[in-house]
TIVEX-592485 format. One line per 4 residues: number of its first residue (from 0); their letters; for each residue x, y, z of N, C-alpha, C. Coordinates in nm, 4 decimals. Layout:
// TIVEX-592485
NUM) a) X,Y,Z,X,Y,Z,X,Y,Z; ...
END
This chain:
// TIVEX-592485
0) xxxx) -0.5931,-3.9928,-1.8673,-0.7113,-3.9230,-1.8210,-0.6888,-3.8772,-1.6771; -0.7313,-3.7618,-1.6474,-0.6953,-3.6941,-1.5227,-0.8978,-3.7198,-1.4958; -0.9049,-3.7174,-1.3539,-0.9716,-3.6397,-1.2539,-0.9756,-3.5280,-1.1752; -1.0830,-3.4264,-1.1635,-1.0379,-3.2956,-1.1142,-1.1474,-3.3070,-0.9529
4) xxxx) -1.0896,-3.2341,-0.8512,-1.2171,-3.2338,-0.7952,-1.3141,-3.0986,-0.8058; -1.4046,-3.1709,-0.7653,-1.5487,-3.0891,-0.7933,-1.5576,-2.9332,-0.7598; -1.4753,-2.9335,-0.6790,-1.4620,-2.7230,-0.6152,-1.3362,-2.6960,-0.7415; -1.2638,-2.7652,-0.7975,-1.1604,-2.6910,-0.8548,-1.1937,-2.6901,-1.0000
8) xxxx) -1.2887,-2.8315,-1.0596,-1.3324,-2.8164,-1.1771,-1.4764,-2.7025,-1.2138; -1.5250,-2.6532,-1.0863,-1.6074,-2.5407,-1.0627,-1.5654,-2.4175,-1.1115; -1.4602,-2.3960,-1.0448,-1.3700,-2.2656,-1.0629,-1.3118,-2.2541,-1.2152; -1.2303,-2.3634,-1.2726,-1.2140,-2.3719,-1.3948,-1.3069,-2.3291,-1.5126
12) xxxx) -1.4268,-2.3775,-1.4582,-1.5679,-2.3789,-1.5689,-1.5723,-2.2340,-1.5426; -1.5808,-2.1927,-1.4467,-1.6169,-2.0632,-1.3748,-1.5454,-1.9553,-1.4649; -1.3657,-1.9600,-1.4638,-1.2633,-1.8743,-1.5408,-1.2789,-1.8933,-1.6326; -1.3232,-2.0239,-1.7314,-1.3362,-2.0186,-1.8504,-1.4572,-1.9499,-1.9382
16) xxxx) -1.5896,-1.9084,-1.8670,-1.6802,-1.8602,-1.8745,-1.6487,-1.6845,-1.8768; -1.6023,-1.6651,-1.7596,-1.5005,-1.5399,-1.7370,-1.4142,-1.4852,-1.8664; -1.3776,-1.5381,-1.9048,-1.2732,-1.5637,-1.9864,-1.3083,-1.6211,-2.1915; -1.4221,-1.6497,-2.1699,-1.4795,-1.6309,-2.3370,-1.3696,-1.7606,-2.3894
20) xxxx) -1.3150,-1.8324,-2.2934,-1.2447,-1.9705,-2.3541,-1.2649,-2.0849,-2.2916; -1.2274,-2.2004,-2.3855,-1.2433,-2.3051,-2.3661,-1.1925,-2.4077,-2.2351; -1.2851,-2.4857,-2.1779,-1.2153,-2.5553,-2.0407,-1.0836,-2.5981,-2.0233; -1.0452,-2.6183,-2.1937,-0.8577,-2.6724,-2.2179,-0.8023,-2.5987,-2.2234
24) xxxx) -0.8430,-2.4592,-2.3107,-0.7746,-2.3257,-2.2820,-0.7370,-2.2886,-2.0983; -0.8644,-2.2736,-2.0632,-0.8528,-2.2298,-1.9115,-0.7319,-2.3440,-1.8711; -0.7467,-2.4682,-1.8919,-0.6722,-2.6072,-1.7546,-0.5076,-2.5042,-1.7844; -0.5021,-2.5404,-1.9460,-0.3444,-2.4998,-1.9605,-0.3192,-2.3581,-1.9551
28) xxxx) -0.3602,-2.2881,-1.9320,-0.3809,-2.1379,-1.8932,-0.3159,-2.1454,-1.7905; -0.3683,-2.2336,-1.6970,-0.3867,-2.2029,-1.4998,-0.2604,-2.2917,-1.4611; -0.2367,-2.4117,-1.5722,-0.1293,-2.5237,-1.5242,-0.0205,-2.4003,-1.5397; -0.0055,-2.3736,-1.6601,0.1668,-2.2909,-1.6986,0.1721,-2.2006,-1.6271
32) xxxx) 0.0351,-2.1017,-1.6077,0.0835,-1.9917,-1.4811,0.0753,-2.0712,-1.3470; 0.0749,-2.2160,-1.3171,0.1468,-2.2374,-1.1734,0.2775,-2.2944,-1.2039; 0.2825,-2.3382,-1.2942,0.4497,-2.3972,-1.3653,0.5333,-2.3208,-1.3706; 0.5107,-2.1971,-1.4321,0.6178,-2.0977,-1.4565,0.6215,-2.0273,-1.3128
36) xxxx) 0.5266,-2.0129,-1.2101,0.5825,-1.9583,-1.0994,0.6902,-1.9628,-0.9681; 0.7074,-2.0776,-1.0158,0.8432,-2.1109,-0.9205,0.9709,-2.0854,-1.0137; 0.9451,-2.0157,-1.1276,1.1003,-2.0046,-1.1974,1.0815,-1.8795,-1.2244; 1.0404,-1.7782,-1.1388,1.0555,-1.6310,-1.1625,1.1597,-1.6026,-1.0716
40) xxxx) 1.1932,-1.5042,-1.1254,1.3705,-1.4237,-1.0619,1.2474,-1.3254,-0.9079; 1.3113,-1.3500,-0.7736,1.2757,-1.3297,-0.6750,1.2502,-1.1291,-0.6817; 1.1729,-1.0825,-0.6540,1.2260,-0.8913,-0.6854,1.3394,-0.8562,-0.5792; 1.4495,-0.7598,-0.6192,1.5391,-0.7081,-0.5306,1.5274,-0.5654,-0.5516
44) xxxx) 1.5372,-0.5016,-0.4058,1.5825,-0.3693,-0.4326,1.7181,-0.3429,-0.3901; 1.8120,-0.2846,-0.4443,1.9356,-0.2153,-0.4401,1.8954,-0.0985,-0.3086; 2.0058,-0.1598,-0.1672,1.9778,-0.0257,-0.0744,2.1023,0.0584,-0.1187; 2.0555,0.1866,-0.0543,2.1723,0.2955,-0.1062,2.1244,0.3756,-0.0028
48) xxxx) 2.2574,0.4774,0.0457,2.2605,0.5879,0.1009,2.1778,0.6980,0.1031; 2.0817,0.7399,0.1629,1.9949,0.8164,0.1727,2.0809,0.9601,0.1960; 2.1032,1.0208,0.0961,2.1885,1.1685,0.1021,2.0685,1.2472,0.1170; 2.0522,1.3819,0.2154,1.9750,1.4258,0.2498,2.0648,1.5915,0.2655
52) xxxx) 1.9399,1.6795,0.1709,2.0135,1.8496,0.1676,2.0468,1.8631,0.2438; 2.1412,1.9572,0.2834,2.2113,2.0435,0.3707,2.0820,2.0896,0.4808; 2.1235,2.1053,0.5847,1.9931,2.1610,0.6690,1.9154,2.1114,0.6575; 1.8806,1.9595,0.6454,1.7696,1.9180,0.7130,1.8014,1.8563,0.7718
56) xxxx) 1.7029,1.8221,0.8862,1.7500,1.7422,1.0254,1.6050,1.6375,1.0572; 1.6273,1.5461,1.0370,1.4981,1.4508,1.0506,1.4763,1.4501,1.1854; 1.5575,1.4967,1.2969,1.4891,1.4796,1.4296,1.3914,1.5791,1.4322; 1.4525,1.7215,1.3501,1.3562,1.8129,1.3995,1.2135,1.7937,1.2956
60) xxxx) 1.2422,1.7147,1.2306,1.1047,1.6550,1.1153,0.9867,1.5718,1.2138; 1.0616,1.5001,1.2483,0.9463,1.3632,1.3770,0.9344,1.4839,1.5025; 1.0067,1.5512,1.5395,0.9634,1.6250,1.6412,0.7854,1.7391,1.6237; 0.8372,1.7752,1.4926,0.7114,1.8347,1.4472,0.5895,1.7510,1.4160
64) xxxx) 0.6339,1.6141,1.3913,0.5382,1.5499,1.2965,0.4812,1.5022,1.4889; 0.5627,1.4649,1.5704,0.4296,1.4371,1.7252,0.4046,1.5426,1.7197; 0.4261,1.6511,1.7416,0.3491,1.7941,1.7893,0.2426,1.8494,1.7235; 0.2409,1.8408,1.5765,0.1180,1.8296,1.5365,-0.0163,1.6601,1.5416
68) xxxx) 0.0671,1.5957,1.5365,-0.0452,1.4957,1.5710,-0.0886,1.5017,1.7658; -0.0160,1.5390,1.8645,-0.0420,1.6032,1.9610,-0.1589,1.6725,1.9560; -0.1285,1.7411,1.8859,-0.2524,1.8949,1.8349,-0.4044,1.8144,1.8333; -0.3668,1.7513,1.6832,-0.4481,1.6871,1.6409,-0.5805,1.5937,1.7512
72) xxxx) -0.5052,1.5330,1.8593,-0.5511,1.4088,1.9570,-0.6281,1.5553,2.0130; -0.5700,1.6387,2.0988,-0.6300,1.7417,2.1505,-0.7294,1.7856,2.1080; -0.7323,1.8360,1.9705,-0.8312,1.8980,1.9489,-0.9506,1.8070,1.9165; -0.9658,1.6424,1.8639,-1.0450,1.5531,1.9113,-1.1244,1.5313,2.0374
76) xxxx) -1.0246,1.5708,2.0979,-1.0834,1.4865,2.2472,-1.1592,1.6261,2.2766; -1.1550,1.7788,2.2630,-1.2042,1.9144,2.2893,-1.3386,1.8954,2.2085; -1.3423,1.8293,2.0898,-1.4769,1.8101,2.0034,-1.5937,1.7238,2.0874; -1.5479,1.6150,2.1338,-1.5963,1.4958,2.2321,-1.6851,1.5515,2.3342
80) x) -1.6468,1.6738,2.3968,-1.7119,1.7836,2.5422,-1.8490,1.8229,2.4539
END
């Protein structure tokens, strides 16, 4: 025989209500999805070379991208008057 405490056997009653199942349904529901979570494969992403078309130049990309947000602050602060 287990004991639960009172905020966690709340929540249980709570999901199982949620959930259209039974309080044993819900316990072993909630046990295996914390059981099985320490034996999931971690996510990886594969880095790779960012090949980029001919003629483009990312400085002149961020150069545009302050000059319009430049703009942008300006023409805020001109609304403000």
């Amino acid at each position: 025989m287990m004991t639960l405490d009172a905020d966690v056997a709340d929540r249980l009653r709570a999901l199982a209500r949620e959930r259209g199942l039974s309080l044993k349904q819900t316990v072993n529901m909630v046990l295996r999805r914390g059981l099985d979570e320490g034996q999931r494969v971690p996510f990886r992403v594969e880095a790779r070379v960012l090949d980029l078309r001919p003629g483009i130049d990312l400085d002149q990309a961020l150069e545009l991208a302050a000059r319009l947000e430049d703009d942008e602050t300006v023409r805020k602060l001109e609304l403000r008057k």
